[in-house]
N, C-alpha and C positions, 0 to 999 in steps of 0.2 A: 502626593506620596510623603509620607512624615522622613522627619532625618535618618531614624532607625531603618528605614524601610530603603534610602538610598544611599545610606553605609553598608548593608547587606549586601544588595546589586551590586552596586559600585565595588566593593572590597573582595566578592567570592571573584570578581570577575578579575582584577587586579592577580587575585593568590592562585589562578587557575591556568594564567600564560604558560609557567613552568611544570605546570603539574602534567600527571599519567592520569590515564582512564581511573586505577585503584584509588587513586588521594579523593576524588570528588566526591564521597560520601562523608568524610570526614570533613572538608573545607564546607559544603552547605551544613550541616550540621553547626557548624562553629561559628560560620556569617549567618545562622540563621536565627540565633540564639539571644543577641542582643537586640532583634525584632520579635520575639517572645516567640519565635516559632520553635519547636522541641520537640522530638523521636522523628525527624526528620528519616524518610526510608523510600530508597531510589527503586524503581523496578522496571525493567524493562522485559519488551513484549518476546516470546521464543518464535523462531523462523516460520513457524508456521502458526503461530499469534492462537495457541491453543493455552498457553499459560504467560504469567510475568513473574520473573525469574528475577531476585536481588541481587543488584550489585555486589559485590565481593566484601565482605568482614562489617557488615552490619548486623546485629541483634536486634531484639526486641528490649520491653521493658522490662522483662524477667533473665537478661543476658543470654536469652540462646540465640543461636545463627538464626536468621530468616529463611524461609523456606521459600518456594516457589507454589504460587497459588494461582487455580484457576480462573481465566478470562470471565468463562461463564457462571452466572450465579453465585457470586462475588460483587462486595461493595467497593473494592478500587477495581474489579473487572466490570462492572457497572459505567462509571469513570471512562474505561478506557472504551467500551460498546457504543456509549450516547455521545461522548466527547463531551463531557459536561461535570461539572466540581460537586461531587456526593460529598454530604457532610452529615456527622451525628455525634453526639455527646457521650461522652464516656465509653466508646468503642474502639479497643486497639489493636483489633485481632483486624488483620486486611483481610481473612478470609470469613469473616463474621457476613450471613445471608444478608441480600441486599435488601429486605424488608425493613433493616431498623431503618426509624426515621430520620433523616434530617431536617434540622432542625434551623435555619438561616437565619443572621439578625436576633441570636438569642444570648442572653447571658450567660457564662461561664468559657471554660475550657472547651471546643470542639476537635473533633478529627475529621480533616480534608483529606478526600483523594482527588487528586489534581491531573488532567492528562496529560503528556510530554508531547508537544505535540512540533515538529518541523514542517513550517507550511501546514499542513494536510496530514503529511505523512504519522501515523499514530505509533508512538516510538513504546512508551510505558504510561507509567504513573510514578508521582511522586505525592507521598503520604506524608503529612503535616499535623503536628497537633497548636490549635491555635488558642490564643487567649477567647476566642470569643468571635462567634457567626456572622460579625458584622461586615456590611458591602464591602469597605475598606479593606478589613481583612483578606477577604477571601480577591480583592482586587491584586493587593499584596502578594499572598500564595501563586494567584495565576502569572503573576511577574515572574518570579522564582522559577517559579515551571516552565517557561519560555526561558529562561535563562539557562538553565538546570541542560534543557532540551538543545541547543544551541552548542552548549559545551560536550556533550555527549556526541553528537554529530561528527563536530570537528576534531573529536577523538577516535571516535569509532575505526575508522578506515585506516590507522596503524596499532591495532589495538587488536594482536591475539588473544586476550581475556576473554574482551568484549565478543570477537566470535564465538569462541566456546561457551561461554555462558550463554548464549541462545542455540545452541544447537545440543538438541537432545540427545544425538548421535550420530558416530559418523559420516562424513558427509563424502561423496563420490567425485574422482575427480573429474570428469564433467560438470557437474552440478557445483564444484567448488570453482570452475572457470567461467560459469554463465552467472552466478550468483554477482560475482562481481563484476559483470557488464551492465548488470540490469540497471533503469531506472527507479525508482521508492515507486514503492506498490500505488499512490497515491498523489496526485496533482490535481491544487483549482485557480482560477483565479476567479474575477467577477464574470466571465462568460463560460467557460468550459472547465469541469468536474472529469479526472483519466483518473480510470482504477483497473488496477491488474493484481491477476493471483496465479500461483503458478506451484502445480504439483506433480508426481513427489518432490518434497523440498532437497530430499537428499539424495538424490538418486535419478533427477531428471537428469533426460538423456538428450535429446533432440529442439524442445521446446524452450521459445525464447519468443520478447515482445519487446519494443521502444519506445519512446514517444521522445519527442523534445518541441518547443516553442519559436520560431522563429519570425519576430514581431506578431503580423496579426494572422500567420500558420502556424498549427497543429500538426507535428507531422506523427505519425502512428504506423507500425509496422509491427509487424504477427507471423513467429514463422515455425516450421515442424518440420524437421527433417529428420530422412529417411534412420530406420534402428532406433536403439534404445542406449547405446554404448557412446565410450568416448569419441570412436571417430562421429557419432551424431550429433555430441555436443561442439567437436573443434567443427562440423559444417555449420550448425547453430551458429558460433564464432563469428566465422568464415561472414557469414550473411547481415551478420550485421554491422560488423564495423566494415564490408564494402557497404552498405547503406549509409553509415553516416560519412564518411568519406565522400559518395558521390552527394548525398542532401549537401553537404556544407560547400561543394562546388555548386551548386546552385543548379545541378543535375535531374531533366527530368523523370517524372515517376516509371514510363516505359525502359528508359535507358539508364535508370540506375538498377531495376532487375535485371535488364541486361549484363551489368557489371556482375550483380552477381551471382549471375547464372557462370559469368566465364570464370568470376573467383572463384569458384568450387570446384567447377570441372578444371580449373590449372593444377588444383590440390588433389583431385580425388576422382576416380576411376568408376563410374556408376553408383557416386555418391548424388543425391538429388534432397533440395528442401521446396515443399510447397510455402507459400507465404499469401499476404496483404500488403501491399506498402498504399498508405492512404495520405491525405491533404485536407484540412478541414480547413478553408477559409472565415475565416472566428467573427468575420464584420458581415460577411453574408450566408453564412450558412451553408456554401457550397460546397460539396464533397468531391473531389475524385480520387481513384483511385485503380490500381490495376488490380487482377486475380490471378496469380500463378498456380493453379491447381489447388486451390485452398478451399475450403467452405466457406460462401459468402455470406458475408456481414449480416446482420440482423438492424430492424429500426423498430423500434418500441415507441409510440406515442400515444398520450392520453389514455394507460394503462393497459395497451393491447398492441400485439405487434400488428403495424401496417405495412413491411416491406420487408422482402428479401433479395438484397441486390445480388440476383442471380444474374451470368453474364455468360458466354461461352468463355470458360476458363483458358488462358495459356497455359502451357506447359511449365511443370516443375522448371526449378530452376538447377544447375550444376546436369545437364543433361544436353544445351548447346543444342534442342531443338528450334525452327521455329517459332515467332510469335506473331498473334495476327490481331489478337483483339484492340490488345493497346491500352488508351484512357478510357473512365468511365466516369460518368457523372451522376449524381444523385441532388435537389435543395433539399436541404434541412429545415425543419419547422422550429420555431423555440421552444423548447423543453422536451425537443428527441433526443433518445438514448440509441447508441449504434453498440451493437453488442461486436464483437471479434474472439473468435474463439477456438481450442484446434479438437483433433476428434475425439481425444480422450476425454472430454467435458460426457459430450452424449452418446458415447462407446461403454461408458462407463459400465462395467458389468455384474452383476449380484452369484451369488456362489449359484444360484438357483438357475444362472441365466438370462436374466430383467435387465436389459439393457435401462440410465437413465434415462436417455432420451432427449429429442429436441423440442419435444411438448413439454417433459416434467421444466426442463432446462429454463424453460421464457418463460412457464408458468412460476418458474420458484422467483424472478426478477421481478415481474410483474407483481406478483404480492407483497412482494416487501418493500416495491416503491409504490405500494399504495399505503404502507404502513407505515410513510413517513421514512424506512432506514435509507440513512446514506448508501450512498455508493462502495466507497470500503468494505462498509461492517455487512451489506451485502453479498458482497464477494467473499468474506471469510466464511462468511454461514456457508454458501454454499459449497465452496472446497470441503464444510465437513460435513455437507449433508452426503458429499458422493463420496467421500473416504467410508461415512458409514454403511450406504449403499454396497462402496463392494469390502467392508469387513477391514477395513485401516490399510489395504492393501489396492493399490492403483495399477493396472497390466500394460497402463500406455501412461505416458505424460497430461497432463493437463491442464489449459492455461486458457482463461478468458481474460478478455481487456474490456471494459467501458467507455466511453466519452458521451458527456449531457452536456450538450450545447445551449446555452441561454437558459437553463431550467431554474437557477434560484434555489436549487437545492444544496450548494455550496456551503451555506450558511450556516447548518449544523455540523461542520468540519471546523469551526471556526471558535476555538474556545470562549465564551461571551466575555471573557473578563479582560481578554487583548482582542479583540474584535472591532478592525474599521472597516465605516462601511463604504468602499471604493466608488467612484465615478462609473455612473452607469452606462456601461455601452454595449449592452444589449439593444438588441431590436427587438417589440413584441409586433 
């Protein structure tokens, strides 16, 4: 990295201790100038990753405001789809189609779109114009961008702007209490790839999902409770933070539903959530997990489902029936996909009456992981293929989660230009 290149880093990082969410368009711009990088322009992805929405008080090079321009069919929404640094020459329109070429390793002026990327989690783009295509360069920019991405992060979560600038509209207040429980739509590391999507963004009622890592477990949980209102979101609540309270006792999977079967009914009078609470052991591949009245899991291998962990379901939870089935066990092969998902996915309904389906549903996963797309940018497709399905309007919640065990598909989540590549402890 040249001197200019770690006076940059080093100095936005320095100027950005005391600053707000608003100052950081203007500090990278300003550390990024003396590394010949110029019209610097931040953009982050909207709640439901259908647009990337600018930072506050940036312009263009003709001084107007920035606009918010679409994901798709876009050369920094290109960027943000592949996870990968588009670049072209003499183009500074971000919503310029993504056909002009880039041009890498070429002389002159370029313009980089860069992804923002935390871990996995795909935040925005940051738009650079650079002296020139070269690897160096653009190794440069992807610095920036992981920096850029890092200080956005640890801004965000006191950062009223930052909410409102990605939300297109009102948001409900359930939907404004589960939004911030959730985990980032997105987790990988070198063995296992978690992707969740979760709609309506503003208005979901009942549906909620988890995950978290603890050493070499995966823990994963899926839940849908009863209505569509706030009391469905406070049982939604309710269900998960008794789950990570009993997970972190080291609680197992039968008796931490139990917990919160009785958390609910302490709160709530013929209030009930179905769920998933699962365990993915990440060194062997072994799954268990229980079923509370839920739809079971899906397993996707070698581009075709081979399993549906059907079981006699227990009973809802927050209803203080009963339970008889208990644990369940599944192995895992490497590079199976377990789908989790609730009924609004294949409930999904067309004004005509065309339900999607649990056929359309695998068969839309199965194609696009034969086409190579990540796990993410699969999940987003799909929330807007069933939004289009029923006409931008969803009649139930809807929320699928992924986990790819051992698949090696990780690695286009992984910007190439900060990209190491980990200690292998998969098992083939």
């Amino acid at each position: 990295m040249t001197g200019d290149g770690e006076r940059m880093l080093g100095g936005l990082l320095d100027a950005t201790q005391l600053s707000a969410m608003e100052d950081l368009p203007g500090l990278v711009a300003e550390y990024g100038r003396p590394a010949g990088f110029s019209q610097t322009m931040i953009y982050v992805a909207d709640l439901q990753q259908q647009l990337l929405v600018p930072l506050a008080g940036q312009h263009d090079v003709f001084g107007e405001r920035l606009q918010p321009i679409r994901i798709d069919a876009t050369m920094a929404g290109r960027a943000f789809r592949g996870v990968e640094v588009v670049g072209a020459r003499h183009v500074m329109d971000p919503a310029a189609p993504e056909y002009v070429p880039a041009l890498p390793d070429s002389d002159g002026p370029q313009r980089l779109w860069v992804p923002l990327l935390s871990g996995t989690e795909r935040i925005g783009v940051l738009g650079v114009t650079v002296p020139q295509g070269s690897a160096s360069v653009r190794l440069l920019a992807g610095r920036l961008a992981s920096l850029v991405s890092l200080l956005l992060i640890s801004k965000r979560s006191y950062s009223d702007s930052y909410a409102r600038l990605v939300r297109a509209r009102p948001m409900a207040l359930s939907a404004e209490v589960l939004w911030n429980l959730l985990p980032p739509g997105a987790f990988a590391d070198d063995r296992v790839v978690v992707s969740a999507a979760l709609e309506p963004a503003y208005e979901v009622g009942g549906d909620a999902y988890d995950y978290a890592i603890d050493g070499d477990t995966l823990h994963v949980s899926i839940f849908d409770a009863m209505g569509h209102d706030t009391a469905a979101g406070l049982t939604a609540t309710i269900a998960i933070g008794s789950a990570r309270t009993s997970r972190r006792r080291g609680t197992t999977l039968p008796a931490t539903s139990e917990a919160i079967d009785a958390a609910i009914a302490e709160q709530f009078t013929g209030r009930f959530a179905t769920g998933v609470l699962a365990a993915l052991d990440l060194r062997t591949g072994e799954l268990t997990w229980v079923n509370r009245g839920h739809h079971p899991p899906l397993v996707i291998r070698g581009g075709r489902q081979v399993a549906t962990l059907t079981s006699e379901p227990d009973p809802p939870m927050g209803l203080g029936w009963e339970v008889s089935t208990g644990l369940l066990r599944y192995q895992l092969e490497p590079g199976d996909r377990l789908l989790f998902y609730t009924d609004g996915i294949i409930e999904a309904q067309s004004p005509d009456g065309e339900l999607f389906g649990l056929e359309r549903f695998i068969d839309f996963v199965i194609r696009r992981e034969a086409d190579g797309m990540s796990a993410p940018e699969t999940l987003r497709r799909l929330v807007q293929t069933i939004l289009e399905h029923q006409r931008g309007r969803l009649q139930d919640d809807a929320t699928v989660l992924t986990v790819e065990w051992c698949s090696h598909r990780q690695q286009p989540l992984i910007l190439e230009s900060t990209r190491v590549v980990p200690p292998e402890r998969c098992t083939e």
